[in-house]
C-alpha positions as CSV (number, residue, x, y, z in Angstrom):
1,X,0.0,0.0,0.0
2,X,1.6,3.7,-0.9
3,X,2.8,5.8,2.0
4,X,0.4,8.5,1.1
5,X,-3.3,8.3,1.9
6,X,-5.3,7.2,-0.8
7,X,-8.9,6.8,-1.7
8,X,-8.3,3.4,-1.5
9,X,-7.6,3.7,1.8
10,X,-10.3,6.2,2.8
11,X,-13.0,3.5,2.0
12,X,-11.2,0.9,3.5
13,X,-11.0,3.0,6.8
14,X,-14.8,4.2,6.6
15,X,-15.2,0.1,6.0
16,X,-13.7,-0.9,8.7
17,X,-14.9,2.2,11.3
18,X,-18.3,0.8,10.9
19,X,-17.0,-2.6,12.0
20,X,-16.4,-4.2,8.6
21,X,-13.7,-7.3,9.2
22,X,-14.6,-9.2,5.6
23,X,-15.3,-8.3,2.0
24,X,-16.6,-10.9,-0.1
25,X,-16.5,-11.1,-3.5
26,X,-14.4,-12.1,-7.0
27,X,-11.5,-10.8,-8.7
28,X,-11.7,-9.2,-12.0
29,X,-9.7,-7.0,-13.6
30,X,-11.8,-3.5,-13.2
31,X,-10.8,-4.5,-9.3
32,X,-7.4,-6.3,-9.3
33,X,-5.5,-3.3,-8.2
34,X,-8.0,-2.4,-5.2
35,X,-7.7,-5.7,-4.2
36,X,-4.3,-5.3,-3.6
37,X,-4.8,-2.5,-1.0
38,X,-7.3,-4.4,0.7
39,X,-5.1,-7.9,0.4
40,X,-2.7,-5.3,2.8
41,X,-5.1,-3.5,5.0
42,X,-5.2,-4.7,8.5
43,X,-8.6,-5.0,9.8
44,X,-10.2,-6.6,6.7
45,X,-9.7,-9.8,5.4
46,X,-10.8,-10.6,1.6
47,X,-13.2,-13.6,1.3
48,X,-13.1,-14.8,-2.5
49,X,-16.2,-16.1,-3.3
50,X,-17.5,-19.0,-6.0
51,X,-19.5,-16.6,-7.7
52,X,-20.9,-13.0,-7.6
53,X,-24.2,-14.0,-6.4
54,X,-22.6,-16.5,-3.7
55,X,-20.6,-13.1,-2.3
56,X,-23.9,-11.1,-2.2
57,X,-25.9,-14.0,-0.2
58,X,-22.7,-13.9,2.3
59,X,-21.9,-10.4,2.4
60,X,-26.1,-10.2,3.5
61,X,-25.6,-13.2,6.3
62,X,-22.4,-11.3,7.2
63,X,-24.4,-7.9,7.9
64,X,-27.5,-10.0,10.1
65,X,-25.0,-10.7,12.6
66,X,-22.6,-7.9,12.3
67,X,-24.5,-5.2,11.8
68,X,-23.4,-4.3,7.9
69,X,-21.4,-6.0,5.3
70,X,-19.8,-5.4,1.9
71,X,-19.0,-7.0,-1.3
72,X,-16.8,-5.9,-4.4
73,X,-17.2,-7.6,-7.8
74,X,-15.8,-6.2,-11.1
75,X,-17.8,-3.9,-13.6
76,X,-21.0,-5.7,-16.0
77,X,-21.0,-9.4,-15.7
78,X,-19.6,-9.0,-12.1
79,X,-22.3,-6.7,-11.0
80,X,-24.9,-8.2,-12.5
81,X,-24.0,-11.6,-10.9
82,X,-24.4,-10.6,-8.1
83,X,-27.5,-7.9,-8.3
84,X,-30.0,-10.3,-7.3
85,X,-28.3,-10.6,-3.9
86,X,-28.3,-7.4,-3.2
87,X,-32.1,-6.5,-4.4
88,X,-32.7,-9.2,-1.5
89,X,-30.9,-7.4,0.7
90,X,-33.0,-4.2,-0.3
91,X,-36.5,-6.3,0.5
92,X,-35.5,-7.3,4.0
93,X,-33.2,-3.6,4.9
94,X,-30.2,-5.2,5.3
95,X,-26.9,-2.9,4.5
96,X,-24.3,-4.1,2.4
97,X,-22.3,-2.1,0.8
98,X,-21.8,-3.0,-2.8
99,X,-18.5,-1.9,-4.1
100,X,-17.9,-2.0,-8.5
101,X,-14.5,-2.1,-10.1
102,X,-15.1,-0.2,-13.5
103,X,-12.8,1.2,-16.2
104,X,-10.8,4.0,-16.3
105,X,-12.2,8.1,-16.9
106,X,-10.3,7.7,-20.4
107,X,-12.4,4.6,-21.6
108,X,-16.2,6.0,-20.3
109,X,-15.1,9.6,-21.8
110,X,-14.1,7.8,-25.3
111,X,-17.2,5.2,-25.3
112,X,-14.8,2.5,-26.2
113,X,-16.4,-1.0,-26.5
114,X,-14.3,-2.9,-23.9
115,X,-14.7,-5.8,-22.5
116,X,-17.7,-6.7,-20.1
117,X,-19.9,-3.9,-21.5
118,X,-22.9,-4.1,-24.0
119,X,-20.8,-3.0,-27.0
120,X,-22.7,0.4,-27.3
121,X,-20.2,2.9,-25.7
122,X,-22.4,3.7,-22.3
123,X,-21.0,2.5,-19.0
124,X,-24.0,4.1,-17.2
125,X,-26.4,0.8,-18.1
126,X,-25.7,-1.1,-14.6
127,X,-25.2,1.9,-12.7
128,X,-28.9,3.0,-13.2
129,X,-30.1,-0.5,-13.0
130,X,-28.6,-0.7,-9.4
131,X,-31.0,2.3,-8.2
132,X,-33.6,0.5,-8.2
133,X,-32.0,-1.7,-5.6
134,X,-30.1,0.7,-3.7
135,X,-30.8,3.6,-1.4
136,X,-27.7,6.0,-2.5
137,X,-24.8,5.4,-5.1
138,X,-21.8,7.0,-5.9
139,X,-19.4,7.0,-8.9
140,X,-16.5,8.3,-7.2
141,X,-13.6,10.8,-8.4
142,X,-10.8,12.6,-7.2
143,X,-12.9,15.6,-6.4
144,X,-15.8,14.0,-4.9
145,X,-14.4,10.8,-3.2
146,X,-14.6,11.7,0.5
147,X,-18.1,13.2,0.5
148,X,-19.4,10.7,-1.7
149,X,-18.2,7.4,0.7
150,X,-19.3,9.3,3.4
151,X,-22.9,10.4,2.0
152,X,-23.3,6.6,1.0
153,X,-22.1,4.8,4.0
154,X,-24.2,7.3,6.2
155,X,-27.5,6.0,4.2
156,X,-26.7,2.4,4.4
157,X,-26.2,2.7,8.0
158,X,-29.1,4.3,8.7
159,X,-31.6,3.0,6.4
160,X,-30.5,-0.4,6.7
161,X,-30.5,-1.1,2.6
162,X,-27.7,-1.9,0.1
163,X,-25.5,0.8,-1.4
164,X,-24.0,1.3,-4.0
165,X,-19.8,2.9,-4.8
166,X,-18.4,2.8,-7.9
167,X,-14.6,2.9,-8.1
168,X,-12.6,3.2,-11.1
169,X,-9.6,1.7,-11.6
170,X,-7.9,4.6,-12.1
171,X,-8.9,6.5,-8.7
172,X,-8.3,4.5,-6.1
173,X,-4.9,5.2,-5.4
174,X,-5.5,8.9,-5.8
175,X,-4.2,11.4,-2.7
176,X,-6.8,12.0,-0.5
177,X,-6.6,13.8,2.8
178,X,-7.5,11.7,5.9
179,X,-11.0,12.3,7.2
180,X,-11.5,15.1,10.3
181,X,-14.3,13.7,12.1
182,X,-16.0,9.8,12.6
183,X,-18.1,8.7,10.5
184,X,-21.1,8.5,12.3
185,X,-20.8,11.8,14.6
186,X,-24.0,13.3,13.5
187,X,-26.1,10.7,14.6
188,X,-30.6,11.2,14.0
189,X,-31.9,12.3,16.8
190,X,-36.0,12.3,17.8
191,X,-37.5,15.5,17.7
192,X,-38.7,16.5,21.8
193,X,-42.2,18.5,20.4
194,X,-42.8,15.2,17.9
195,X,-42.1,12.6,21.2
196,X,-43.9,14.7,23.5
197,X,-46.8,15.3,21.6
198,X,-46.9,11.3,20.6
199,X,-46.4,10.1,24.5
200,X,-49.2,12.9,25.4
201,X,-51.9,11.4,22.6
202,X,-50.8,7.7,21.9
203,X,-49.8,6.4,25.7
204,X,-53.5,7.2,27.4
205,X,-55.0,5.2,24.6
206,X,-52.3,2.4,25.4
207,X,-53.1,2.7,28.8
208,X,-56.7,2.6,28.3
209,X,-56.1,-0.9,26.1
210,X,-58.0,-4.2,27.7
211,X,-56.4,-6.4,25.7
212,X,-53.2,-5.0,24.5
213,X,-50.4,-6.8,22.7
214,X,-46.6,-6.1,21.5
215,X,-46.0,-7.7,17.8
216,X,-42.4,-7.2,17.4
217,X,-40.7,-8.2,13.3
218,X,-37.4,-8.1,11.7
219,X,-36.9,-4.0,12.5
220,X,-36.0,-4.6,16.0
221,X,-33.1,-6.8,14.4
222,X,-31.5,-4.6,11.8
223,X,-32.2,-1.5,14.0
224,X,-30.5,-3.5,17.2
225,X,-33.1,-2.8,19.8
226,X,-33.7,-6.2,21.4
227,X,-33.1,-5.0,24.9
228,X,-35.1,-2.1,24.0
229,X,-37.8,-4.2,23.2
230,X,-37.2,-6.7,26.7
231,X,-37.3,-3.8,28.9
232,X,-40.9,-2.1,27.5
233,X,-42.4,-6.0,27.5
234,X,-41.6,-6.5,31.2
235,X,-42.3,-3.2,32.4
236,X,-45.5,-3.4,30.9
237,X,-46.4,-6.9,31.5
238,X,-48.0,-7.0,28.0
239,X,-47.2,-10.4,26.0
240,X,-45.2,-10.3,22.9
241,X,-45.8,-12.3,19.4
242,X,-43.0,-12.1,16.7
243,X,-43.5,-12.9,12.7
244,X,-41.2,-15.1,11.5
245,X,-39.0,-12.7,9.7
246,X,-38.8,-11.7,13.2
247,X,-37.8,-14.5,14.8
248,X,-35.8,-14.7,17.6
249,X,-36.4,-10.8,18.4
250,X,-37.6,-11.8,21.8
251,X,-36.4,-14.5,23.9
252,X,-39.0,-17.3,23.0
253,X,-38.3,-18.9,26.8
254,X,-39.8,-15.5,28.3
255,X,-43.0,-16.0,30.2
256,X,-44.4,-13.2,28.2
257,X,-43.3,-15.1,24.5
258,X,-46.8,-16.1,23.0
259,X,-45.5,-17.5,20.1
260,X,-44.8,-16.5,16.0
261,X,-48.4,-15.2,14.8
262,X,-48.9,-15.6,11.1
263,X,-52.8,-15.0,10.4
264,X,-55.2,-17.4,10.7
265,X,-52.1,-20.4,10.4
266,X,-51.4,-19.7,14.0
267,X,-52.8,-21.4,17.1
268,X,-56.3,-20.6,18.1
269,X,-55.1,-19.1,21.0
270,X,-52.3,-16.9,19.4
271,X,-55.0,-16.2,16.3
272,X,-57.5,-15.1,19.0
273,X,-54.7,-13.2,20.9
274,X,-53.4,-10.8,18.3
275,X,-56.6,-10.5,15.9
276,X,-58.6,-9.2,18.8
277,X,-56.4,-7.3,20.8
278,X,-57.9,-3.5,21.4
279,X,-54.5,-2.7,21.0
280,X,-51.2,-4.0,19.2
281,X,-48.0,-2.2,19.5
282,X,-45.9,-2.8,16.5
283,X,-42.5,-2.9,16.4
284,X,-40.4,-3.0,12.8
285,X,-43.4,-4.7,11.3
286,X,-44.0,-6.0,7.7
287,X,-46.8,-7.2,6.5
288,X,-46.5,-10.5,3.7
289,X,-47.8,-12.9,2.5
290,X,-45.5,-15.6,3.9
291,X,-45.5,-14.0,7.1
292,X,-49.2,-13.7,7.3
293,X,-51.0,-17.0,6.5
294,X,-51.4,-15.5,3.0
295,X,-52.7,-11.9,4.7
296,X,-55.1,-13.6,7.0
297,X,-54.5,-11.8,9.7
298,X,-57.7,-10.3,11.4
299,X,-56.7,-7.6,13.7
300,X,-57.9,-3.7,12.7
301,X,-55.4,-1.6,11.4
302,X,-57.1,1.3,13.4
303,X,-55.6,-0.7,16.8
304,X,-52.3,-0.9,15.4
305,X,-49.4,1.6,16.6
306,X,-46.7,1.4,14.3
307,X,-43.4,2.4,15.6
308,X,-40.8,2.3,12.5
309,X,-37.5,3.5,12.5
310,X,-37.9,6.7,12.8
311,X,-41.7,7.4,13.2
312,X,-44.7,6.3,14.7
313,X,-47.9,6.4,12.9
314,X,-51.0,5.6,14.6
315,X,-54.6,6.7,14.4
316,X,-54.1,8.5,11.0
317,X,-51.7,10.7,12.3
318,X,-47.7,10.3,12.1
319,X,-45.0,11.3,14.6
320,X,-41.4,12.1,13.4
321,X,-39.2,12.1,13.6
322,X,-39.0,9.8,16.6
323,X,-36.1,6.4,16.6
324,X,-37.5,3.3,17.3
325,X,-35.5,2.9,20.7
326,X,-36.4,6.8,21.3
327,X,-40.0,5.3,21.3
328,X,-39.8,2.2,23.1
329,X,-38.0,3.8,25.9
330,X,-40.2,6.2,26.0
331,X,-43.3,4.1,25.9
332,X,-41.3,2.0,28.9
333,X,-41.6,4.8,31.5
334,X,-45.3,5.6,30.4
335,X,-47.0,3.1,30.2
336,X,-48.9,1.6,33.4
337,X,-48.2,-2.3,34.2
338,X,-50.7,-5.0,34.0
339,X,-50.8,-8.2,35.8
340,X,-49.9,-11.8,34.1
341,X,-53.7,-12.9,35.0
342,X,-55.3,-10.0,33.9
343,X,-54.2,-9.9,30.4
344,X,-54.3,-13.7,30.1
345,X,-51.2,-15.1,29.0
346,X,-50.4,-18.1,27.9
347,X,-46.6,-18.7,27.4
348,X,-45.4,-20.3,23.9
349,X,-44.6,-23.7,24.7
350,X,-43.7,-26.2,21.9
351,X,-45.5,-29.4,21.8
352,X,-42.3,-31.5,21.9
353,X,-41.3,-31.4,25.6
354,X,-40.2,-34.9,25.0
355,X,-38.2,-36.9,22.0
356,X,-37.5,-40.4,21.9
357,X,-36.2,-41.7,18.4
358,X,-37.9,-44.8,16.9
359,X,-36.2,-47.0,14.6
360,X,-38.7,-45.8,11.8
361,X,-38.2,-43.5,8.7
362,X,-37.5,-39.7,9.6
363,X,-40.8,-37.2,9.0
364,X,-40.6,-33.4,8.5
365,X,-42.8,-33.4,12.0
366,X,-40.3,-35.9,13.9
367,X,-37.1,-34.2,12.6
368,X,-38.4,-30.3,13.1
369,X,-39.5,-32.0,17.0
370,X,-35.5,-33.6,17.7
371,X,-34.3,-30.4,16.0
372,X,-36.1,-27.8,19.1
373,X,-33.9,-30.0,21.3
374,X,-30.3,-29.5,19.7
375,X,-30.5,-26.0,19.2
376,X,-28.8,-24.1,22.0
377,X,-28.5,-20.5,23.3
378,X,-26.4,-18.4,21.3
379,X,-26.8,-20.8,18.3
380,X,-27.7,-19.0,14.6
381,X,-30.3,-21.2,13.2
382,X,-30.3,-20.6,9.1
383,X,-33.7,-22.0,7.8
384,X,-34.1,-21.7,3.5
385,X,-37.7,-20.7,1.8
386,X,-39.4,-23.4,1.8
387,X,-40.1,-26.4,3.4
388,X,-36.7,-25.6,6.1
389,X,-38.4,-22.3,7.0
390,X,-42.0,-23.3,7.7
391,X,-40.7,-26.5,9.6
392,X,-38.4,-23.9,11.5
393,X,-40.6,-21.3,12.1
394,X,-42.3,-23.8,14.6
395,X,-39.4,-24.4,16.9
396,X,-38.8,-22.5,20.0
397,X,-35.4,-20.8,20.0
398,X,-33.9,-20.8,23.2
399,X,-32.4,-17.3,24.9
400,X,-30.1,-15.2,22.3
401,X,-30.2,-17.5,19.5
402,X,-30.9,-15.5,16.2
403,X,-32.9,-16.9,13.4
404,X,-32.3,-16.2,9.4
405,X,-34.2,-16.7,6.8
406,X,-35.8,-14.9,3.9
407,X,-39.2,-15.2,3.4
408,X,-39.9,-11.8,1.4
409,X,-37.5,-12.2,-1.2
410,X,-37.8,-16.1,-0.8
411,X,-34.6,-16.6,-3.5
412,X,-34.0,-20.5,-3.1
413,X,-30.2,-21.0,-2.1
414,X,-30.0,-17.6,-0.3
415,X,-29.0,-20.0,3.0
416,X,-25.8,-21.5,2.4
417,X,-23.4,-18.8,1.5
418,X,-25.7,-16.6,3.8
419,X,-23.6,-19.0,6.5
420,X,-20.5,-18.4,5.2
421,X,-21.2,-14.7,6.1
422,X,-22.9,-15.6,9.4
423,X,-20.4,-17.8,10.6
424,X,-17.4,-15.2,9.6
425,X,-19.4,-12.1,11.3
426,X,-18.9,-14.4,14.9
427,X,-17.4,-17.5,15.0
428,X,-17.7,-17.9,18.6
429,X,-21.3,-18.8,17.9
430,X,-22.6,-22.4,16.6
431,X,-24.2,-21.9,13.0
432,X,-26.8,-24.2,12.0
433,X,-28.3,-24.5,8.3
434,X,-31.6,-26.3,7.5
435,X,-31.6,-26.4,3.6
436,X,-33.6,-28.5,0.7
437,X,-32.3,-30.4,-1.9
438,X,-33.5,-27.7,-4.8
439,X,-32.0,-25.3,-2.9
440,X,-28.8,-26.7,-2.5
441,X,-28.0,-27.4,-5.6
442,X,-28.0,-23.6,-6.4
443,X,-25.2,-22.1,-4.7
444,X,-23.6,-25.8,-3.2
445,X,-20.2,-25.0,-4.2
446,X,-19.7,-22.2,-1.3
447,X,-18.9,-25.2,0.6
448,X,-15.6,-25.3,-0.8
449,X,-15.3,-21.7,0.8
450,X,-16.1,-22.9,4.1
451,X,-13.5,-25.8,4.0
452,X,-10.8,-23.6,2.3
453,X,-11.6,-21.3,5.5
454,X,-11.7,-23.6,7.9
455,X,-14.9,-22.5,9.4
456,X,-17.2,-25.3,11.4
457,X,-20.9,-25.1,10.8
458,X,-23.4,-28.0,10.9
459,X,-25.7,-28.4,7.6
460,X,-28.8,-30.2,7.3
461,X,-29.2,-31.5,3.8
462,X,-33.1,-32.3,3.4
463,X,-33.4,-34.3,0.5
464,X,-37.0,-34.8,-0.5
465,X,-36.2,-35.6,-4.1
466,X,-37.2,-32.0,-5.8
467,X,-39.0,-28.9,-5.5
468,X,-41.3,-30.1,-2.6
469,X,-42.7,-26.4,-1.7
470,X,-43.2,-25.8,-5.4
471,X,-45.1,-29.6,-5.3
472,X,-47.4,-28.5,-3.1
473,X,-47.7,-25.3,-4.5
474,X,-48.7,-26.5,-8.4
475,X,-47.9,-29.2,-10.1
476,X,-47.2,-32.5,-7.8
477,X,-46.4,-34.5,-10.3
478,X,-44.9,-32.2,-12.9
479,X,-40.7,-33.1,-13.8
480,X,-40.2,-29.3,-13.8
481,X,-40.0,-30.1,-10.4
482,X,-37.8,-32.8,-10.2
483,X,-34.1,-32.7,-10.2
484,X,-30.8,-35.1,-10.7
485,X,-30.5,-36.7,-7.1
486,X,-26.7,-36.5,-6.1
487,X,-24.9,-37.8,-3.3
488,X,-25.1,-35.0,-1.4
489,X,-23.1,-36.2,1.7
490,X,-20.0,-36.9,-0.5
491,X,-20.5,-33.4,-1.8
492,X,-17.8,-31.8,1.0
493,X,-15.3,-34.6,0.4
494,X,-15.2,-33.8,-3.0
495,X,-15.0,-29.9,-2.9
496,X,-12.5,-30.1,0.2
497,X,-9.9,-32.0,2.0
498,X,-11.5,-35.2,3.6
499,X,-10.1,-34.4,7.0
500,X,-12.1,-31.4,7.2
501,X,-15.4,-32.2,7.5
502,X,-17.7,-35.3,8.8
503,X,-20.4,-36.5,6.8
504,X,-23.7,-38.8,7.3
505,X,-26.4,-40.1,5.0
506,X,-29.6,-40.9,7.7
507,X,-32.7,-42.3,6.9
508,X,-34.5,-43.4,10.3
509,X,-34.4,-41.5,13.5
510,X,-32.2,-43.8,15.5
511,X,-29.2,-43.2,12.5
512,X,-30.0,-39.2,12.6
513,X,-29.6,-39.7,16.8
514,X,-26.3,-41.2,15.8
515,X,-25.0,-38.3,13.8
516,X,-26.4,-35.6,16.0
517,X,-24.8,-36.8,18.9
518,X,-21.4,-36.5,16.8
519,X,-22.6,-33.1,15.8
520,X,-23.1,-32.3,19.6
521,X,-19.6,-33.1,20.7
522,X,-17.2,-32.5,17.4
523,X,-15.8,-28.8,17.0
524,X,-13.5,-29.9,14.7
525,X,-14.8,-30.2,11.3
526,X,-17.9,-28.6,9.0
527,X,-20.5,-31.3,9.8
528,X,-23.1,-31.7,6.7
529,X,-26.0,-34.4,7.7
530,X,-28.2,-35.4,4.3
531,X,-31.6,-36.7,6.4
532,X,-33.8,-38.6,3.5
533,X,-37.4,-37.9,3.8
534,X,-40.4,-38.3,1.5
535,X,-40.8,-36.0,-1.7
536,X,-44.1,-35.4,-0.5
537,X,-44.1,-34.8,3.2
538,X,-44.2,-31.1,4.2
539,X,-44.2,-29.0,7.5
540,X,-48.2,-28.3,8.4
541,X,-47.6,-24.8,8.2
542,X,-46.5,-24.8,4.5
543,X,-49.2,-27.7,3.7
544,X,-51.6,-25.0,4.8
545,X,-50.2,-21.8,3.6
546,X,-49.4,-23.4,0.2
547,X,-52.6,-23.4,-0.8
548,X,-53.2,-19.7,0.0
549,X,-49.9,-19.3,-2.3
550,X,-51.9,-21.3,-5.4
551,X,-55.2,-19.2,-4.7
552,X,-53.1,-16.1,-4.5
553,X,-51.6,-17.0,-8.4
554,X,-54.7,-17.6,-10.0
């Protein structure tokens, strides 16, 4: 790296102030010479990736646990890999910071048809494209380079939504003078007339509530506010639902948990719970389809107070600007406390308090029931779209384990580099994926990342022979959902040295008791457990909501 400051180096420092340790991605040659700074820049260790679209998935899993990731590809067919990654990222407001390698001033200003570009002298085509995915975007120069990473690192952070920094190859190693203040110095702050008048209007009506109920979502993840969110629920005595995208927001063990609503899928007892409450407090909600029993939820949207980043709406009327933790903390020394009995709670408990294995095949039911019981606090449970997800949406997490999945964007494969990037962000933590077959076979070769890495997860290989979500969705018997079965457990062994990972093909209960016990005890080696099931077997949730999804396409 040159002895003078660079704009290379500004990045990498605003990078690594917002805690940055990785940047996944490929090398191409719009990026080669960047790549060397970073290959010497202490802090930040460069994760090559498969593919484009692999980096995106891992530089999103990355950011759930660490707050915010980033990814660098080179211009066109680099980009464009990995753009579907990052327009999931943009669906469920997580910040990753998507760094392009392009060609020099000289080639844009000339319009020469060089490599990776559609042969029609623009460079601007992917650049415009990436808007629609992005919340800010920057094509940086000499003149503009400090105020542009700064601008665009400032919105990722606080939106929570991909970015996006072009860099040519020809600026990077430009001088650049070191910046005066950190980053995030200005920091939003809630406006005192906007909270007062909000705590004056909203917490009588909260207060006044006979049935009141806190529905907390995947905002109080990307905007960190879990103990926010603990210290309103016990200080007002109120229970607390989650949606799945949600999941793990609030300690599932807590006497106040009531479970992981979605519509008319839920219990009776949850259904009845939420749909009729006087009063919901809502905390980083979003509404879908997958999330919602296919929008069958019940509850009146004139009960609901929404508190969002930074506002709350509620009875027609919006308060801002107002942080979701300003809120909450204020709403925790307002509100009055109720009694357990008086707002009749009934805790979440799951309905597998006990597990004996059977020498008998393994069912979705069975395996999702043994599954509840080897999950333990602090683990990261991974679950993909689809059968994995529904199935794990049922478990309950114990305290401070964190759940991913993706059920808005719902892009099969998202889960397995996504753990690549989890596991990096803290490897002090167990990382578990649940993933299907179809899935799989997207994006399996990331594998070979995690063995070249040496990191240790434990994968769950559920092959159901095909598409089983898309079975049961349309078209049971169709071979558009089939696929070519592999051998999936010999998959690692052939993408990585042997010694590094322990494999198991199960089929009954008693052989998947075998290999979780193994998995229990061995922190070792990457641990990938193919569990056979049949094509047509499905989670209940998913056999129900499945349906909703064929209604909903006709």
């Amino acid at each position: 790296m040159k002895s003078e400051y660079t704009i290379g180096r500004y990045l990498l420092d605003r990078l690594s102030e917002l805690g940055i340790r990785h940047i996944f991605g490929v090398p191409g040659d719009y990026n080669l010479s960047f790549l060397d700074y970073i290959m010497e820049y202490k802090g930040i260790d460069w994760v090559g990736n498969c593919n484009e679209l692999n980096a995106g998935y891992a530089a999103d899993g990355y950011a759930r646990i660490n707050g915010i990731g980033a990814i660098l590809t080179t211009f066109g067919v680099g980009e464009l890999s990995a753009i579907n990654a990052i327009a999931g990222a943009y669906a469920e407001q997580v910040p990753v910071v998507k760094i392009t390698g392009i060609p020099t001033a000289k080639v844009r200003d000339n319009g020469l048809y060089v490599h990776h570009t559609l042969g029609d002298g623009r460079f601007d085509h992917f650049f415009e494209m990436f808007r629609e995915v992005t919340v800010a975007e920057a094509l940086l120069s000499e003149e503009n380079a400090a105020q542009e990473i700064d601008r665009v690192l400032i919105s990722c952070w606080r939106q929570k939504r991909p970015v996006l920094i072009n860099l040519p190859i020809d600026v990077y190693d430009k001088p650049i003078n070191k910046p005066l203040k950190p980053l995030l110095d200005y920091t939003i702050s809630s406006n005192k007339e906007a909270a007062c008048e909000f705590v004056t209007e909203i917490v009588p009506i909260i207060n006044r509530a006979k049935k009141p109920v806190i529905l907390a979502d995947y905002g109080v993840y990307r905007y960190q506010v879990q103990h926010v969110l603990k210290n309103l629920a016990e200080k007002t005595g109120f229970p607390v639902a989650t949606l799945s995208m949600g999941k793990g927001v609030f300690n599932e063990a807590h006497p106040q948990f009531i479970g992981v609503y979605n519509g008319d899928v839920s219990s009776p007892y949850l259904r009845q719970r939420v749909d009729e409450a006087d009063c919901i407090i809502s905390v980083g909600v979003k509404l879908t389809d997958s999330t919602t029993g296919g929008f069958s939820h019940g509850f009146s949207k004139r009960n609901v107070i929404h508190i969002d980043p930074f506002s709350i709406k509620a009875k027609g009327k919006k308060y801002a600007p107002i942080t979701m933790k300003d809120a909450l903390t204020e709403l925790t020394s307002k509100i009055e406390h109720r009694n357990f009995e008086d707002l009749d709670i009934k805790p979440y408990k799951s309905d597998n308090q006990k597990y004996f294995a059977k020498e008998k095949p393994i069912t979705q039911k069975r395996f999702f029931e043994r599954i509840a019981h080897f999950i333990k606090e602090k683990d990261v449970l991974l679950a993909e779209q689809g059968t994995c997800f529904f199935g794990a949406s049922t478990i309950q997490l114990p305290k401070d384990a964190t759940f991913i999945g993706q059920p808005l964007w719902g892009s099969i494969g998202y889960t397995l580099p996504a753990l690549l990037g989890s596991q990096l962000a803290d490897q002090k933590r167990r990382n578990i994926l649940l993933i299907g077959d179809g899935a799989f076979q997207m994006t399996a070769q990331e594998i070979s990342t995690m063995l070249r890495l040496q990191i240790k997860p434990i994968i769950f290989l559920i092959n159901n022979d095909g598409y089983t979500i898309e079975r049961a969705i349309h078209g049971r018997e169709q071979v558009y959902n089939n696929i070519q079965m592999w051998r999936y457990h010999n998959v690692p062994k052939v993408l990585g040295p042997k010694e590094c990972s322990l494999t198991f093909k199960v089929q009954s209960e008693t052989e998947l008791e075998k290999a979780l016990l193994v998995a229990d005890k061995d922190c070792e080696h990457l641990i990938f457990i193919e569990v056979v099931m049949d094509r047509y077997d499905k989670p209940e949730p998913l056999e129900r909501l499945s349906k909703r999804f064929a209604n909903q396409n006709n």
